[in-house]
C-alpha positions in Angstrom: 0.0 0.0 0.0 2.2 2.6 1.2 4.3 3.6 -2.9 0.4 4.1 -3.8 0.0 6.5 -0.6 3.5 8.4 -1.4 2.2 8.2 -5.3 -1.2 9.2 -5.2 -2.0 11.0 -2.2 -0.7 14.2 -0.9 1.6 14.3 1.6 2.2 17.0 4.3 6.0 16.2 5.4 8.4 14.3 3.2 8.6 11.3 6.2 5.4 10.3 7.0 5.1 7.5 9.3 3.5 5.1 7.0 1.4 2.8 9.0 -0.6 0.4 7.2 -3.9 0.5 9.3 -6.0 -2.4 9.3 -8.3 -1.8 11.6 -8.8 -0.2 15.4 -10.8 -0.5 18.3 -10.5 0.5 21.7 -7.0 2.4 22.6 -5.7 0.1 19.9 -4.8 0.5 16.5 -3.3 -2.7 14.2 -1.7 -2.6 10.9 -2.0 -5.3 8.0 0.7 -7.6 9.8 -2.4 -7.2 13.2 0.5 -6.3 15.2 -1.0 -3.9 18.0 -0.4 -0.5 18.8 -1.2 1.2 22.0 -2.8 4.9 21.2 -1.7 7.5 23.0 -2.6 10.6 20.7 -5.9 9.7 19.8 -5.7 10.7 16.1 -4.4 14.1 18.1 -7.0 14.6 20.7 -9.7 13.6 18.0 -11.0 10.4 19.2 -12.4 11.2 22.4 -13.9 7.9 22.8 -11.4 5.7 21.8 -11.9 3.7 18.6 -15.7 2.5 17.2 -17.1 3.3 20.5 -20.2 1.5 20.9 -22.9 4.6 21.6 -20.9 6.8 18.7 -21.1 3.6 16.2 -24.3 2.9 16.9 -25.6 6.8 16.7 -24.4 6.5 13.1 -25.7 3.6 12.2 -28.9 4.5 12.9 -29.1 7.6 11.4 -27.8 6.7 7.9 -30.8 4.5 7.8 -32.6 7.5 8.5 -31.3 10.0 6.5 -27.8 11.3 5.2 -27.3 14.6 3.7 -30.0 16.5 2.2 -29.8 20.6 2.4 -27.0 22.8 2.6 -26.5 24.2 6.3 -29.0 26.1 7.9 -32.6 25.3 6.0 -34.1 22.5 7.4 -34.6 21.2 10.7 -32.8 18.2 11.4 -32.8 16.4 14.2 -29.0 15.2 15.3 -27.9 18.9 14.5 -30.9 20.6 16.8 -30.4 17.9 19.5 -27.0 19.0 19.7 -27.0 22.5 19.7 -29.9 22.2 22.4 -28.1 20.3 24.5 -24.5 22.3 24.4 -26.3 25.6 25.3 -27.8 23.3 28.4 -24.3 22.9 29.5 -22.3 26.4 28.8 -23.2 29.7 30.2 -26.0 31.3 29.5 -24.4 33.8 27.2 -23.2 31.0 25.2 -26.3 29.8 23.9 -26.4 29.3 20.2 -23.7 27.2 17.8 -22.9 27.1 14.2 -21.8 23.9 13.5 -18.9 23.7 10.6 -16.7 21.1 9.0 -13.6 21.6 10.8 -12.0 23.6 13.7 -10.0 25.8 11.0 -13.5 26.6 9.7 -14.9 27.3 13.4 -12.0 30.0 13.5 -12.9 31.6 10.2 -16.5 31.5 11.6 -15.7 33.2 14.7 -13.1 35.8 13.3 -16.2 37.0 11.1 -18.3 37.3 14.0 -16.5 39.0 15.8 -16.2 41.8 12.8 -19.6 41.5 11.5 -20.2 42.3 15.5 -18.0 44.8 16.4 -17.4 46.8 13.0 -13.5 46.7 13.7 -11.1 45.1 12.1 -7.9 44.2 13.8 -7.3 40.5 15.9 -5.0 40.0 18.0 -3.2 36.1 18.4 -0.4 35.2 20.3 3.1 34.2 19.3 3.1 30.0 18.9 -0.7 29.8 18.9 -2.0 27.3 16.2 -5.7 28.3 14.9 -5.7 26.0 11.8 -4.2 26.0 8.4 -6.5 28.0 6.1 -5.6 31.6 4.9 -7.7 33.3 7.9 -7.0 30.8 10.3 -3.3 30.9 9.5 -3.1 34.8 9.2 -3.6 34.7 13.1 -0.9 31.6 13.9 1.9 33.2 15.5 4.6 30.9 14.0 6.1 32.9 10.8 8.1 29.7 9.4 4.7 28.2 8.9 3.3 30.9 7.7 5.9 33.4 5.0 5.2 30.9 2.5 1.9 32.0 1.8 1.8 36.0 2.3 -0.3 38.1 1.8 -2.4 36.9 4.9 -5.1 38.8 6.2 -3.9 42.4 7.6 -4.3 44.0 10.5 -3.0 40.9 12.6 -1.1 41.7 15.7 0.5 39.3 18.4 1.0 39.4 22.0 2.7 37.0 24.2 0.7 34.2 25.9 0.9 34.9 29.7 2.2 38.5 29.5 0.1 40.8 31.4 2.4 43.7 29.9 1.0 42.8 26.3 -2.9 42.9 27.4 -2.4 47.2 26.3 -2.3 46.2 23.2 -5.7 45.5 23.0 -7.8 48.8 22.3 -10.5 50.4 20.8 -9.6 49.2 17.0 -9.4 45.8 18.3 -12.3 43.6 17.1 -10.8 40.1 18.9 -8.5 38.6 20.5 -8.4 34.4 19.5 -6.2 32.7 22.3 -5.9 29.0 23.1 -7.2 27.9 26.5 -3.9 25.9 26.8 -1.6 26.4 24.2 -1.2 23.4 22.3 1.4 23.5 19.3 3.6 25.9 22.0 3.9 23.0 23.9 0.9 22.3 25.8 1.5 25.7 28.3 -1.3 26.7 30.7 -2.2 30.6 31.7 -1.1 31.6 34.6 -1.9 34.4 37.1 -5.1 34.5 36.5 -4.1 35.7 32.8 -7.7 34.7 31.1 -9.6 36.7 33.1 -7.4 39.4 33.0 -7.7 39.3 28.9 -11.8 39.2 29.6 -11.3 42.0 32.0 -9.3 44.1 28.9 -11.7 43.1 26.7 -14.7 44.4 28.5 -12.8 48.2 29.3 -12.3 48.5 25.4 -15.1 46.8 23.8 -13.0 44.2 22.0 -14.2 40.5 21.7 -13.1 37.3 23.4 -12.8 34.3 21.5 -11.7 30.8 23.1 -9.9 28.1 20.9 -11.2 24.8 22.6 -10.7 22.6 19.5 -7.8 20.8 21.4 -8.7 21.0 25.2 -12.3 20.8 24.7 -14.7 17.9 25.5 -13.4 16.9 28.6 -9.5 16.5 27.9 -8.6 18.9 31.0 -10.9 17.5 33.8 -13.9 20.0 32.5 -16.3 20.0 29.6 -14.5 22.8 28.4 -11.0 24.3 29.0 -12.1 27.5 29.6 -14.0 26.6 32.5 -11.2 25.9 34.5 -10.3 29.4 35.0 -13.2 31.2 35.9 -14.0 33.2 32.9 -17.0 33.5 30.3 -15.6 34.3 26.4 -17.8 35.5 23.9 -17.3 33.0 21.4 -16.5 29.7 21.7 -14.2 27.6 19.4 -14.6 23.7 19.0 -13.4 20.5 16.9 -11.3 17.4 17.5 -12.3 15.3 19.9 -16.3 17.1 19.7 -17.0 14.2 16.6 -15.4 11.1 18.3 -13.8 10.8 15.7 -15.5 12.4 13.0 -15.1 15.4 10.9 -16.5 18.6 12.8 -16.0 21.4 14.4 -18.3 24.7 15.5 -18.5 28.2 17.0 -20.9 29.1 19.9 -22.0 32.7 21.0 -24.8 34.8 21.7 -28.2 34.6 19.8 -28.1 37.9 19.7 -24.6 38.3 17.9 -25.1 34.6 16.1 -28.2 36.0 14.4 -26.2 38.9 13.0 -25.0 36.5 10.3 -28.3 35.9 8.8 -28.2 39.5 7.3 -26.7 42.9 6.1 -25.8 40.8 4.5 -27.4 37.1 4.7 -25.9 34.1 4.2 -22.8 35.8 6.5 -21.4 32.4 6.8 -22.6 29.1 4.9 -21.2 26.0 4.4 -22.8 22.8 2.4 -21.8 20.2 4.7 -22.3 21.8 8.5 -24.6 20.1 10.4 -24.1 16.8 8.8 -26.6 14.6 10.1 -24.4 11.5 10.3 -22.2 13.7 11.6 -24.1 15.0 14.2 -25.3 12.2 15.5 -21.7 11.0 16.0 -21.5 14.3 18.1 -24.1 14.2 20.0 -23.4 10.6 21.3 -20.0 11.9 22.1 -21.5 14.3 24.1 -24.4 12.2 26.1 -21.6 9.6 26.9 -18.9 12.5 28.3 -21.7 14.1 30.3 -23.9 11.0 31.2 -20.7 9.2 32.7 -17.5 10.2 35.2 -15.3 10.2 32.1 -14.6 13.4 32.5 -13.9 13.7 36.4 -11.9 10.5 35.5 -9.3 12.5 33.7 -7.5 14.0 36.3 -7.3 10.7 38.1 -5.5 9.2 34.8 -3.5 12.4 34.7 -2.1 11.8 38.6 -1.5 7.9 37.1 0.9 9.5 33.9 2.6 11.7 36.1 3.7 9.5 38.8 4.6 6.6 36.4 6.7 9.2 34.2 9.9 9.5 36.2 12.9 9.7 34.9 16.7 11.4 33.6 15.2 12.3 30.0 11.6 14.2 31.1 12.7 17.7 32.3 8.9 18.4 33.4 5.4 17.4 32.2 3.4 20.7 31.0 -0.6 20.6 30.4 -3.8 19.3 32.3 -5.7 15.9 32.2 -5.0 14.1 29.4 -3.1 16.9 27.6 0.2 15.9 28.8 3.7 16.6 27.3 6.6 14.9 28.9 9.8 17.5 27.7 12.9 16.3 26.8 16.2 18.4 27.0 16.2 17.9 23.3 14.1 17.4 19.9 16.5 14.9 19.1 15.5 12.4 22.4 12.3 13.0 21.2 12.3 12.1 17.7 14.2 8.8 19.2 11.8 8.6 22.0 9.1 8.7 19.8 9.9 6.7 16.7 11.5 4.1 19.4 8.4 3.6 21.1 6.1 2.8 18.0 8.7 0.0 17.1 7.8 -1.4 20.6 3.4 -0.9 20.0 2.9 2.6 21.8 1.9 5.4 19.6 3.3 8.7 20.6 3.6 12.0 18.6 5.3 15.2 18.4 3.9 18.9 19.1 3.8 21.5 16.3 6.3 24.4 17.4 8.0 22.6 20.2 10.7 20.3 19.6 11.0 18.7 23.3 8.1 17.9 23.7 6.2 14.5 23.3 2.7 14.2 23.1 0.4 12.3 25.1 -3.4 12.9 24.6 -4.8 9.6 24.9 -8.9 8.3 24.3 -10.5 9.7 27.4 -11.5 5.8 27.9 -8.4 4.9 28.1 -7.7 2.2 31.4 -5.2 2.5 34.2 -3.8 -0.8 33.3 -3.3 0.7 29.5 -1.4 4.0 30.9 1.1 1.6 32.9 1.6 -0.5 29.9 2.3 2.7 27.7 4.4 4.2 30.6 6.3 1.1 31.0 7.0 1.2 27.3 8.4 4.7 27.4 10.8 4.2 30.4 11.7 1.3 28.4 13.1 3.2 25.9 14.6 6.3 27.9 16.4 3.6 29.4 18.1 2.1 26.1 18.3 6.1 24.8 19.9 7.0 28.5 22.7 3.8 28.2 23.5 4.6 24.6 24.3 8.3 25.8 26.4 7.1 29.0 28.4 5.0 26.9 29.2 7.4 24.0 
């Protein structure tokens, strides 16, 4: 299979890992020989329920003998899609109360940077440095990584950038802004977490100069950090919310939450102020709202900072420096991207998937299904002492 997947199908690095997949369930995943890997990135924080989850599976199932697609976004009333947007404004603040529901996170984000414009009639956003957003021309326009980025200029102007956890910075934010978009943790940056009460200190800036406050939750989200949503960790309400990954189990999605009252100012001056074919997806949906029921119906979620006490006690050793994020949004930090990169290819050679981080070289990531057992995290853990060990004896004897 894999000189028809270099031949015929685009790549995004020239080394991709090349797994042959077979087929996956559980925390597993198993190539075409069936040897087994253990999952700890979750097809990076996507699969929230681990692989063909029963309720998710099932969900799907049953409504593709219903009904697949069948009007673009927005025009009829469809079950999965209301069920779900009725039951996330049950479970956010009151503020947050209505969702657009969109392909992708990187579409979310080019949702919500429209609202916030179409809202507030301004026209600068403000990111910060090493914040990932997505990978279309808006969504990239406000990633604060230029390597990733000079490629592709002209992005959108009127872009400024302030540094996560930098009080100092906050003055940029004025009167011209229209947003600021910041991660709840920031994930490509190496999974780092605000500090000194820095998100509500953005909201609190926001709210002297009228500017907008938009939360990326497409990583964190859906229980990864011991809450529904990231944000609610730290005692702040944004005004738009940002969601994907791990919202599908699995599947395709993403979506932006705010306000009726600002939602609704899509539909005109001029209508159709966002509109996408596919949002909404029944199948989709379905798969979402399962997703949902399951994380919110269960202790999943309060189970996360158990399993995240669990990683951190097992993951002891001469190569991790320190372990940055919350829950199961973990990255063990090397003194070096080259331990890394043997860390991580070393450990897939022994069954345990691992993966890297976008803009940080040290770290490793470990973002695991939320179902994920305590006998699986000591089997991965064991696995990646394992091979600190051999990378830690090669070193001593060189």
């Amino acid at each position: 299979m894999n000189p028809d997947f270099i031949k015929y199908q685009a790549q995004t690095s020239p080394y991709p890992l090349g797994m042959e997949v077979s087929h996956a369930i559980g925390s597993y995943i198993y190539d075409t020989s069936d040897k087994k890997y253990l999952d700890f990135v979750a097809g990076v924080s996507a699969c929230t329920l681990g692989h063909q989850h029963p309720r998710v599976n099932q969900a799907i199932k049953d409504q593709l003998d219903k009904y697949s697609h069948v009007m673009v976004y927005g025009e009829y009333s469809q079950s999965p899609a209301v069920q779900y947007c009725k039951l996330m404004a049950s479970l956010l603040p009151e503020s947050l109360n209505k969702t657009y529901l969109v392909n992708s996170g990187t579409e979310a984000i080019e949702g919500a940077l429209k609202l916030a414009k179409r809202t507030t009639g301004r026209s600068q956003l403000i990111s910060c440095h090493n914040a990932y957003h997505g990978n279309t021309m808006g969504s990239m326009s406000v990633m604060g990584f230029e390597e990733r980025k000079q490629a592709f200029r002209p992005l959108l102007p009127d872009v400024d950038f302030i540094t996560f956890n930098n009080e100092e910075d906050l003055q940029k934010i004025t009167t011209r802004t229209a947003a600021i978009l910041l991660e709840t943790i920031q994930g490509g940056a190496g999974f780092i977490e605000p500090k000194d009460n820095f998100l509500q200190k953005v909201r609190k800036r926001c709210d002297e100069v009228g500017a907008m406050m938009i939360v990326d939750e497409i990583q964190p989200g859906f229980g990864r950090t011991g809450k529904l949503f990231g944000f609610q960790n730290y005692d702040v309400v944004p005004d738009i919310v940002v969601m994907g990954k791990g919202m599908g189990g699995g599947m395709p999605v993403g979506a932006f939450t705010a306000s009726a009252e600002r939602m609704d100012l899509l539909t005109e001056n001029p209508k159709l102020g966002h509109i996408t074919t596919f949002g909404g997806h029944p199948v989709i949906a379905s798969a979402c709202l399962a997703t949902l029921k399951e994380l919110t119906e269960t202790n999943l979620i309060e189970q996360t900072l158990e399993k995240e006490k669990l990683f951190r006690s097992l993951l002891v050793h001469p190569l991790i420096k320190e372990i940055r994020g919350k829950g199961l949004m973990l990255a063990p930090m090397t003194e070096s991207p080259e331990i890394t990169n043997q860390v991580i290819l070393n450990c897939q050679e022994k069954g345990l998937i691992l993966f890297w981080l976008l803009f940080e070289g040290c770290a490793i990531r470990i973002t695991p299904p939320l179902t994920i057992s305590e006998e699986e995290i000591k089997e991965g853990c064991a696995i990646i002492l394992e091979v600190m060990d051999e990378i830690l004896k090669k070193e001593q004897k060189v």
